[in-house]
N, C-alpha and C positions, 0 to 999 in steps of 0.2 A: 522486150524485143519480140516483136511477131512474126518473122521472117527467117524463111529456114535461112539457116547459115553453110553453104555448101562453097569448099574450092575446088578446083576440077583434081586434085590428088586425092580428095574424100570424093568424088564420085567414081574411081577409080576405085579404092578404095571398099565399095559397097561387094563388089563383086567378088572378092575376096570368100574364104571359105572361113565358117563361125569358127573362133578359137575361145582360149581364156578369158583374150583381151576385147573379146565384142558383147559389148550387151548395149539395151535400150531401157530408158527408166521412162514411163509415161505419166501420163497424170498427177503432174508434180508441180507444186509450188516455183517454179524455174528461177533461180539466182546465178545471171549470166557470170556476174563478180564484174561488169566493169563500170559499175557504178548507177546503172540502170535500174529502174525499179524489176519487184520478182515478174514472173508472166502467171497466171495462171493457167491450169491445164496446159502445162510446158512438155514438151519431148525434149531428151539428149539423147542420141546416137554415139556411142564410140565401137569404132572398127579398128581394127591394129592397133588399141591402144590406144588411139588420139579422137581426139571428138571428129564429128564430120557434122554433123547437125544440131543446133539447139534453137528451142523456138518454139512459139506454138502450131501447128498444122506442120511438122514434120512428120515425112513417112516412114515407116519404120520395115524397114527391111524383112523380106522372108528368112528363115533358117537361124534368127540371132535370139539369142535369149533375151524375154522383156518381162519386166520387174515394173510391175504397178504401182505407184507409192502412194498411192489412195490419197492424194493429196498436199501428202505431208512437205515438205521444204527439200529441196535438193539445189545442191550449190556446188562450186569448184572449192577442191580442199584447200586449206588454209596456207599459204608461202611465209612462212614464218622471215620475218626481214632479216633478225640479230639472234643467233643464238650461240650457243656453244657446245649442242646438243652430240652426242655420240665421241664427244673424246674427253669425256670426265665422268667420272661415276658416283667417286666420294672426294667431295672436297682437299680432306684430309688428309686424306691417303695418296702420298707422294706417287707408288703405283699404280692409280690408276686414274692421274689427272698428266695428260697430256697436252693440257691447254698453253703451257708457258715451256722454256727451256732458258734459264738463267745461268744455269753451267755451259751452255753452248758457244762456240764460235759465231754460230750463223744469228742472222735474225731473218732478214728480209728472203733468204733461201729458204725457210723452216716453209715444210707443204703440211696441211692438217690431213692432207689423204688417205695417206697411210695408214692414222693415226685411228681413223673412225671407225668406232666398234658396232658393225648391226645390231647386235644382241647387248648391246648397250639397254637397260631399264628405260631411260628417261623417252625412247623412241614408241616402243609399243604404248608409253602411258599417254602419249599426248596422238599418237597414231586414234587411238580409242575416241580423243577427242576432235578428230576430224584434222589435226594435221598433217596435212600427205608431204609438204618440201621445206625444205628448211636451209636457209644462208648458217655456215658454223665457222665463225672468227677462231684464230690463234689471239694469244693474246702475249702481249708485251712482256720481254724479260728488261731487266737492266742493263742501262748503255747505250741504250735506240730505243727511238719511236717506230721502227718497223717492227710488225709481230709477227708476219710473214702471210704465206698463200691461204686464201679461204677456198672453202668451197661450199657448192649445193647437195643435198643429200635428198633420198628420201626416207620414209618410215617404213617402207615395204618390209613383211615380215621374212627376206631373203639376206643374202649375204653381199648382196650388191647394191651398197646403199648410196656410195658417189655416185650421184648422178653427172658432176661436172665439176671434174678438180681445178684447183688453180683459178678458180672463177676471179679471186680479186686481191688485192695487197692490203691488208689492214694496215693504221698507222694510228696511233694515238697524242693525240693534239693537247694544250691547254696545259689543267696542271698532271693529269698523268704523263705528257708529254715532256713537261718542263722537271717532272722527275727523274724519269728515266733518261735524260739528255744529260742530269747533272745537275740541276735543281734550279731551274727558272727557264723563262718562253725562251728570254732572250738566247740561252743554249738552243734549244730545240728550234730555236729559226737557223741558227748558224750551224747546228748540225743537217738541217734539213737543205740549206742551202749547197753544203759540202758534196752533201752526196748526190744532190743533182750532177755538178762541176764531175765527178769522179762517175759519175755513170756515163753521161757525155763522153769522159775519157775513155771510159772502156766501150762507149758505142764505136769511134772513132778509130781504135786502136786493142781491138779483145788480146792479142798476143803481147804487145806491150805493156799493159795495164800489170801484170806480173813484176816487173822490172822494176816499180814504184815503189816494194817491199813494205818497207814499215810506214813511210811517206802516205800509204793509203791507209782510211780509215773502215773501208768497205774490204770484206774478202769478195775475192774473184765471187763464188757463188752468189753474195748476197748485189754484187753489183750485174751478175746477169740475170738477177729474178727481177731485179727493176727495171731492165731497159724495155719490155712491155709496156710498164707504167708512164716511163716517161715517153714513149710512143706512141701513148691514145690506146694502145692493144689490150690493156689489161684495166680495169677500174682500181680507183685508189679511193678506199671507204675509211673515212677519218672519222676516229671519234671526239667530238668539240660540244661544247656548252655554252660557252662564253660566248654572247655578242661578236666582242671585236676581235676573237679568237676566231671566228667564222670569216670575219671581215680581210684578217691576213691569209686564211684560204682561198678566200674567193682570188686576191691579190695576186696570191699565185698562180690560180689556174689563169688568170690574165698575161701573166709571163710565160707560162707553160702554157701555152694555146692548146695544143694535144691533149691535156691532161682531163683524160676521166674522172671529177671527183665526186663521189657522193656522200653527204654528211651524215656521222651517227650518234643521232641522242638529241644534239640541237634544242636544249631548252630554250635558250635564250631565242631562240631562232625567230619568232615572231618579231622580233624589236628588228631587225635587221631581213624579213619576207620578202621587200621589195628586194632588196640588192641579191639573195638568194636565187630569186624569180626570174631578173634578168641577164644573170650568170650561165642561166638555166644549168642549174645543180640539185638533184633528187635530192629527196633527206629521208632517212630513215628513223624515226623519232621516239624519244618515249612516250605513251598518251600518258593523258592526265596525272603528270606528275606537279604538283603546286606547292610544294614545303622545297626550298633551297638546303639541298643537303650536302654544301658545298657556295664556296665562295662562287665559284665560276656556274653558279645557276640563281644566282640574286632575283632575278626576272622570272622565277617558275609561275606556270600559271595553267590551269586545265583547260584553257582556250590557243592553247599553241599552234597544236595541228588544225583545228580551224582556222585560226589565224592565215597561218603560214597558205591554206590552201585557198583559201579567200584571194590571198596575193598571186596566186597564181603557181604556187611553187606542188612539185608532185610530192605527195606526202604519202609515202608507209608507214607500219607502225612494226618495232621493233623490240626484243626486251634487255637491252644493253644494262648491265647492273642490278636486273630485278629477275635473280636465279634461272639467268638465261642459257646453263647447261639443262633445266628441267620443268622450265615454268611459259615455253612457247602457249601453251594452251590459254595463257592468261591473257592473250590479244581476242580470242573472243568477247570478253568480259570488255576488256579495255574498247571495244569496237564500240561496245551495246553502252556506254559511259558515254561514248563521244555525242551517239543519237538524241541519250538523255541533256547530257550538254545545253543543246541545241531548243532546248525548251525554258532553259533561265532565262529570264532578263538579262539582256547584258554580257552574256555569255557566246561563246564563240562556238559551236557544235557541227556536228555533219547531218546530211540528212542520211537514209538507213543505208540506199545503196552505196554512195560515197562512202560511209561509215563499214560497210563490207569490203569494199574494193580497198580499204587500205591494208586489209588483214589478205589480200588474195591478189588481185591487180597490180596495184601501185607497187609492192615492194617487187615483186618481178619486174617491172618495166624499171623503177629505180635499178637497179643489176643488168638492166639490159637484153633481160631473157624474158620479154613482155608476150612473143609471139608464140613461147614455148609454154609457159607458165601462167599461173591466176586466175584465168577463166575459159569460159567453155565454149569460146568462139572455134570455129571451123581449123582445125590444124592442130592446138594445143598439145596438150599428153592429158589421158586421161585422166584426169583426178578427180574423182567426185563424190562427193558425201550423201547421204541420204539421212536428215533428222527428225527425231521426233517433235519436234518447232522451231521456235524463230529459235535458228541459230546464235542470233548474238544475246538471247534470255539466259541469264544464269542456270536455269535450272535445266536449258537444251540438253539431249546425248546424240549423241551421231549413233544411226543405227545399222547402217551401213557404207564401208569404206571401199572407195577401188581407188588405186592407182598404176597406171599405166594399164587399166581397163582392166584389171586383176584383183579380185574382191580378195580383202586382207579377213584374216581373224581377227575375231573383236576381243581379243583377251588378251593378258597383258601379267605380270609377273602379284600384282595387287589381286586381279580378277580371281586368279587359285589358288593366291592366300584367304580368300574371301570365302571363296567353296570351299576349300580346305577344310574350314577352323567354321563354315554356319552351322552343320550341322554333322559335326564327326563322331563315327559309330564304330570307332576302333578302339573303344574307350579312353580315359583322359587324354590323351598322348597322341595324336592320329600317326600315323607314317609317314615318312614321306610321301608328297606324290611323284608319278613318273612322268619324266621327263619327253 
């Protein structure tokens, strides 16, 4: 992209006095993120936080601080699609995994917002590796396929890490679906179906829906965190595998015309791209997943998200089931797979900007929040990375992080275990360090 990218609120904007939130990074490898190849000798401008310029021959304002990257790769930080990041810490340990509630009344009411720890570990570790925002699902108890509200976060090393509660309603399809309904699809349609009929009733009628008592199978609360959903207002993010498990969502959102849905995980998703495509339903995906670790993913194959995006359908990449309380940073790797891909015979791959833009672009615009998030077109928030190479190389590090044009520290709970114990001259035993 050669052309400065300016809206008239970023020329506004310029005249603004230098804060935290403004810097300009020059001489950079430029990776707009929407799928563009890089520029060289790129400029990004962010003022208040948000981009206002990227491109080559942007001018760079008097009074802002500018950071020369001698070259190196500068890109929008990573939108991580699926995570679970900041409301788990140890598996294990019942306190401090807030991801489920099986003792609960609610499901489809459960908000992860509250729940999300800044100083959570898994955020500064994957912060380090260039991810600035992150989608973070609740996840299903028994009884329902609702898990309840997700939201966007970021990694920022503050205490204010929602960026945007209530982003979305998770629900889990298929055979986790058909488990927690009671143990087959055929529940989980006829549940799913119930509670449409009983959210209607309570759009219809919110003071009478009480009167229904035991006759309802939704509490009040969980039937008013859906009426969003069934109103277009809220995304409804399902996670499916199977083919013709996709095929009865699509069915639905044809019944439900309103209904936002975007799919998660979608292996099978390729055998069924065309009808995705024409749905026009985002997917959030696993990459290169090709071993069936489950009946409902018979079809795996590392040419999915090519596939699927071949067909026209918008593909992110997500890490649903693959340590996605702590493992977002694995979609770099999973990007830099996809490029290689794209070099087999026979093989379905992306090329490198498309292959970026699924880890930064696409899963923002999948959620809806494309104009806000992913890359570093004129308005965004600022997020952007500064690396020591191609970002999607294995052996990349981000060498420098801002988000929301606020440069983070690059340490991380591992990094002072590191200094700690390289070289301790407090004899055997070091001290602790201070906090």
């Amino acid at each position: 992209m050669k052309t400065l990218l300016l809206s008239a609120a970023a020329v506004i904007g310029l005249a603004a006095p230098a804060s935290a939130k403004d810097v300009v990074i020059t001489n950079a490898k430029l990776v707009i993120g929407d799928g563009s190849a890089p520029v060289e000798g790129g400029t990004v401008v962010v003022r208040g936080g948000r981009v206002v310029g990227a491109g080559s021959g942007v001018a760079v304002p008097a009074g802002v601080r500018v950071i020369d990257a001698g070259g190196r790769w500068v890109s929008p930080g990573i939108f991580a699609g699926f995570t679970r990041m900041g409301i788990v810490e140890v598996d294990g340990v019942e306190a401090t995994n807030d991801t489920a509630a099986s003792g609960s009344p609610f499901d489809a009411a459960l908000d992860v917002a509250p729940a999300v720890n800044p100083k959570s570990t898994p955020l500064a570790i994957n912060r380090l590796e260039g991810v600035t925002r992150a989608v973070v699902a609740p996840d299903n108890s028994s009884g329902s396929i609702f898990a309840g509200q997700g939201a966007v976060i970021d990694t920022a090393a503050d205490m204010d890490a929602v960026t945007r509660p209530r982003a979305f309603q998770f629900m889990e399809w298929g055979e986790a679906g058909a488990r927690a309904a009671g143990g087959s699809r055929s529940a989980a349609y006829a549940l799913l179906k119930n509670t449409l009929f009983e959210v209607r009733d309570y759009i219809r009628s919110p003071a009478g829906f009480n009167a229904r008592g035991k006759e309802a199978l939704l509490t009040r609360a969980d039937a008013e965190a859906l009426v969003p959903v069934v109103q277009g207002r809220t995304l409804l993010l399902a996670h499916v595998e199977r083919a013709s498990d996709i095929l009865v969502l699509l069915q639905l959102k044809r019944e439900v015309p309103g209904l936002k849905l975007v799919l998660v995980g979608a292996t099978e998703g390729w055998t069924v791209a065309r009808e995705i495509a024409a749905a026009g339903v985002p997917v959030i995906a696993s990459a290169v997943a090709d071993l069936p670790s489950s009946f409902e993913q018979l079809a795996a194959t590392q040419s999915n998200i090519g596939r699927m995006k071949a067909a026209g359908v918008l593909v992110g990449i997500g890490t649903i089931n693959q340590d996605e309380a702590r493992q977002a940073r694995w979609e770099k790797q999973y990007a830099g797979n996809l490029v290689a891909l794209g070099k087999i015979p026979g093989a379905s791959g992306l090329n490198w900007g498309e292959a970026f833009a699924t880890i930064t672009s696409r899963p923002a615009e999948a959620l809806g929040m494309g104009d806000e998030f992913g890359s570093l077109r004129a308005g965004r928030r600022g997020d952007v990375v500064i690396w020591d190479g191609d970002p999607l190389e294995i052996g990349t590090s981000a060498v420098q992080v801002f988000i929301d044009g606020v440069e983070q520290p690059m340490t991380s709970r591992q990094t002072r275990l590191r200094d700690r114990y390289w070289n301790p001259r407090e004899g055997a035993l070091p001290k602790a360090y201070q906090h």
